[in-house]
C-alpha positions as CSV (number, residue, x, y, z in Angstrom):
1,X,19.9,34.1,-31.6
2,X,19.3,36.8,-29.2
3,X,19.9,36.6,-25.6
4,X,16.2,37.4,-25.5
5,X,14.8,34.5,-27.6
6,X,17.7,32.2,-25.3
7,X,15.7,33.5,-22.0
8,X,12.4,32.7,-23.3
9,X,13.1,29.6,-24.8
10,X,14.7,28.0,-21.9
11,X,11.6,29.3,-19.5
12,X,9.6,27.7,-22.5
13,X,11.5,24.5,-21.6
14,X,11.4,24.9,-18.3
15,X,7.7,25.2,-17.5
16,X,7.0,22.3,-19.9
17,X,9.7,20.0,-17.8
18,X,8.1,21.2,-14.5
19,X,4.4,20.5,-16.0
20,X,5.4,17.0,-17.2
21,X,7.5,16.0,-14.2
22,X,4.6,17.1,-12.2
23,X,2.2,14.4,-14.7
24,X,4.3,12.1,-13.6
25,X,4.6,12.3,-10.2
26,X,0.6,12.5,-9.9
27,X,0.4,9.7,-12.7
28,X,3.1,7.4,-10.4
29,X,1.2,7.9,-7.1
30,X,-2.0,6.4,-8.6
31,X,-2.7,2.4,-7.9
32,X,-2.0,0.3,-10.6
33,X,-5.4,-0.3,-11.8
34,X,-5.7,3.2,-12.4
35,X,-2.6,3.2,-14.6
36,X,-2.7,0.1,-16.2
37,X,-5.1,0.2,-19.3
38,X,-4.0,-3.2,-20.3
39,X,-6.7,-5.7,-19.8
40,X,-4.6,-8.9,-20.6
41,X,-2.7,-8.6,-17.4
42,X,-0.4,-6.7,-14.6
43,X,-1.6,-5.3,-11.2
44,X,-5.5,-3.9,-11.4
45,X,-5.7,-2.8,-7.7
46,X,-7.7,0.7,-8.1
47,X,-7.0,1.3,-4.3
48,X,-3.6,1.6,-2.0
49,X,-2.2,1.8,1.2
50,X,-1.1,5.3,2.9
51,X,0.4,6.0,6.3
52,X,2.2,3.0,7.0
53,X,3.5,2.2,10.3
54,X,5.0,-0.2,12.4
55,X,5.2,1.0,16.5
56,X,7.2,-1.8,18.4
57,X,10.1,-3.7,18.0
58,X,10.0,-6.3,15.5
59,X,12.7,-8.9,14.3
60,X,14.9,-8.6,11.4
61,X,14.0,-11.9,10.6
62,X,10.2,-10.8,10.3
63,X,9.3,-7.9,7.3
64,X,6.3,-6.5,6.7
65,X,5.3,-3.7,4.1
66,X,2.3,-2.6,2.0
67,X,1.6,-4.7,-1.2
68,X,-0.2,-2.9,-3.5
69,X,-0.8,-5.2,-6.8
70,X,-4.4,-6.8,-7.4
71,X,-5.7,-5.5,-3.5
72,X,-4.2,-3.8,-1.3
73,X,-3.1,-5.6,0.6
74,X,0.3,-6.7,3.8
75,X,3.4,-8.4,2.4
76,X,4.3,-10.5,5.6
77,X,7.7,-12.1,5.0
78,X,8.5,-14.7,7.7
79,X,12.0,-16.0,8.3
80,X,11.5,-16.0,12.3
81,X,12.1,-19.6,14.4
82,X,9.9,-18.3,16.8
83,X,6.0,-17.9,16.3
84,X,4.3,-14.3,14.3
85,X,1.1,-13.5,15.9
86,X,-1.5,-11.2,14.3
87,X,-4.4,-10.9,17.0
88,X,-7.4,-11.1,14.8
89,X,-8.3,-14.4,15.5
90,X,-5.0,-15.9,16.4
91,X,-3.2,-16.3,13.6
92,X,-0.3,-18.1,13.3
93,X,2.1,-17.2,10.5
94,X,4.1,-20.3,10.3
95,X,4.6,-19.4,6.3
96,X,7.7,-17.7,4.7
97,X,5.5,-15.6,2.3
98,X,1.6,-14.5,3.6
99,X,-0.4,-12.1,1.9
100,X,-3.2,-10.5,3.9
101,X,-6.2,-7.8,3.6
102,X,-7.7,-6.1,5.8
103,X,-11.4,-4.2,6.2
104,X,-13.3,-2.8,8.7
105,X,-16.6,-4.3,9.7
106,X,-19.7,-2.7,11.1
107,X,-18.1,-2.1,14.6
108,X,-14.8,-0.6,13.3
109,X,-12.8,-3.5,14.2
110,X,-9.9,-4.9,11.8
111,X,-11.1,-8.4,10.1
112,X,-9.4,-10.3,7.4
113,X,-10.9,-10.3,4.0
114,X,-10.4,-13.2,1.3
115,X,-8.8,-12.2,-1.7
116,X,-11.7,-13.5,-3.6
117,X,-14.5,-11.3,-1.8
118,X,-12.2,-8.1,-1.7
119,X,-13.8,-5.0,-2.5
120,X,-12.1,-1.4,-1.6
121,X,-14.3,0.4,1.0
122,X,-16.2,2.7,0.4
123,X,-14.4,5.6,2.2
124,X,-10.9,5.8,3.7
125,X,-10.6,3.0,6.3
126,X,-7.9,3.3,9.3
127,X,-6.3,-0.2,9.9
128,X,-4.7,-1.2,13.4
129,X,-3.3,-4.4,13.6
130,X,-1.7,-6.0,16.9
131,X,0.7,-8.9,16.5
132,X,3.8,-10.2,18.6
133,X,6.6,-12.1,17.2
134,X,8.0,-14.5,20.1
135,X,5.6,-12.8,22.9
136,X,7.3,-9.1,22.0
137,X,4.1,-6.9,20.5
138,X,4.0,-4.6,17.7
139,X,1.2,-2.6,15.8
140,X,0.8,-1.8,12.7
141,X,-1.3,0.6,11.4
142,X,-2.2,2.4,7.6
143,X,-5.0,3.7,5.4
144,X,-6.7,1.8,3.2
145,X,-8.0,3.9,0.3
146,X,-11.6,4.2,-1.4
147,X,-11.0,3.7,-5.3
148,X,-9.4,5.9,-6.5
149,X,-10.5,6.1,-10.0
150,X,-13.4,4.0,-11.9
């Protein structure tokens, strides 16, 4: 083979590796609903959870990090003696494992939205959310996606 046919073959190669790596990346960013064509099962969010934050000082005992699965939704895990504190009305996380959603309502505040009734807004939301661990605040804040496919 000539060196030629070589140099156009691997750019062949090449362009097709950047094209399908590039697939990928797009296909891997998308919620899991939009992914997973499987009806019998797995994650069916069709929304996620960009920009997440935490401004403060929390524990090491206390974690908390997007869950994207069936809603997206906060992963709190709890392993703190004192008492978590999430402002909207006064909750107590006194569980190891708490799962919680967030919307905006007509006022722009933060509320808590049961699984059950979940429904991905209808545009981009911003979410603030003010807690304290022991009397020491934090805030954490994210975007909570429209759908992002049908």
């Amino acid at each position: 083979m000539s060196k030629i046919k070589i140099i156009i073959y691997c750019a062949f190669v090449g362009i097709l590796m950047y094209l399908g790596a590039t697939y990928a990346l797009d296909y891997l960013r998308l919620p899991p609903g939009c992914r997973n064509k499987n009806a019998f099962g797995g994650c069916l969010a069709k929304n996620t959870i960009e920009r997440f934050d935490i401004e403060g000082s929390i524990p090491t005992c206390l974690t908390i990090r997007p869950h994207i699965c069936n809603i997206a939704q906060l992963e709190i895990e709890n392993l703190c003696k004192p008492e978590v504190k999430i402002e909207i009305n006064s909750i107590a996380i006194t569980e190891k494992y708490t799962y919680l959603s967030f919307s905006l309502n007509e006022e722009g505040e933060a509320i808590i939205q049961k699984g059950a009734d979940y429904t991905p807004p209808k545009q981009n939301e911003d979410i603030i959310i003010n807690g304290s661990v022991d009397a020491v605040p934090f805030r954490v804040g994210y975007v909570v996606t429209k759908a992002l496919c049908e």
